[in-house]
C-alpha positions, -999 to +999 in steps of 0.1 A: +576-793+551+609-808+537+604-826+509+574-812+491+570-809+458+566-779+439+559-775+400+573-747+385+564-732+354+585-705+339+597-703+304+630-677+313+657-699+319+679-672+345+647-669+366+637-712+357+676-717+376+669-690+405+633-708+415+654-746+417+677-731+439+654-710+460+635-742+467+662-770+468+677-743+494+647-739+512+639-779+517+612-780+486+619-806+459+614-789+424+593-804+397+600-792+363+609-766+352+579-766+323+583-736+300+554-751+279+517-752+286+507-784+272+540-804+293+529-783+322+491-795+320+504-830+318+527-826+348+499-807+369+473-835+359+499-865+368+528-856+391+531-859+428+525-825+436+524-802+469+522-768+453+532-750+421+551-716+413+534-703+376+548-676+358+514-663+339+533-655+304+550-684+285+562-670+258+528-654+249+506-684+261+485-677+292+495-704+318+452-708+331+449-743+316+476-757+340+459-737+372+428-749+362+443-788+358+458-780+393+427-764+410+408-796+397+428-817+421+433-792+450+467-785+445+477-746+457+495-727+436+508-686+431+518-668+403+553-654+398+548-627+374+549-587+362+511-588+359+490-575+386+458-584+401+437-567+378+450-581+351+440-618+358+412-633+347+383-630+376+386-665+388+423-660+400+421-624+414+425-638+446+458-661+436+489-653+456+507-632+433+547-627+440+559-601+416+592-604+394+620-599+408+614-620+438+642-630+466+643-665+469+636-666+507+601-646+493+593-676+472+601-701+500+578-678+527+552-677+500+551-716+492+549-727+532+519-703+532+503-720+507+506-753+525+500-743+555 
């Protein structure tokens, strides 16, 4: 799994640095970070991508427009966030959800799921 590329989309810079780390440590290539929606969408429709990390709240914009652009070309992806289940939108209630704070060997387990 070295080498795969993950999107990450998180608008807190402390916990934008923590996820490049966690990955770069873990042998995943980070793509971003994107703290915006629309530059996120764009990146999600275009990049090379493996997988994605998505925090749900950028700075009060929901983060569904990029999961949907990834969804649309099969690409996994989990949602790093304080929100819970029930508070997603239906069509996501069954996303991989890692809660903040996270460990970074947590968002490394969670990701290799994903591609498995």
């Amino acid at each position: 799994m070295t080498g795969k590329r993950i999107l990450i989309v998180e608008d807190e810079v402390l916990i934008a640095i923590s996820l490049e780390a966690a990955l770069s440590d873990g042998g995943l290539t980070p793509v971003g970070p994107f703290s915006r929606v629309d530059k996120a969408v764009a990146a999600a429709e275009t990049e090379a991508l493996d997988a994605a990390v998505l925090d749900v709240n950028l700075a009060g914009a929901k983060v569904f427009p990029v999961a949907d652009a990834l969804a649309a070309r099969d690409i996994p992806f989990l949602f790093l966030t304080g929100y819970v289940t029930g508070q997603l939108p239906r069509e996501y209630r069954g996303t991989t959800i890692l809660a903040k704070p996270f460990q970074g060997r947590q968002i490394v387990d969670c990701i290799l799921k994903l591609l498995r």
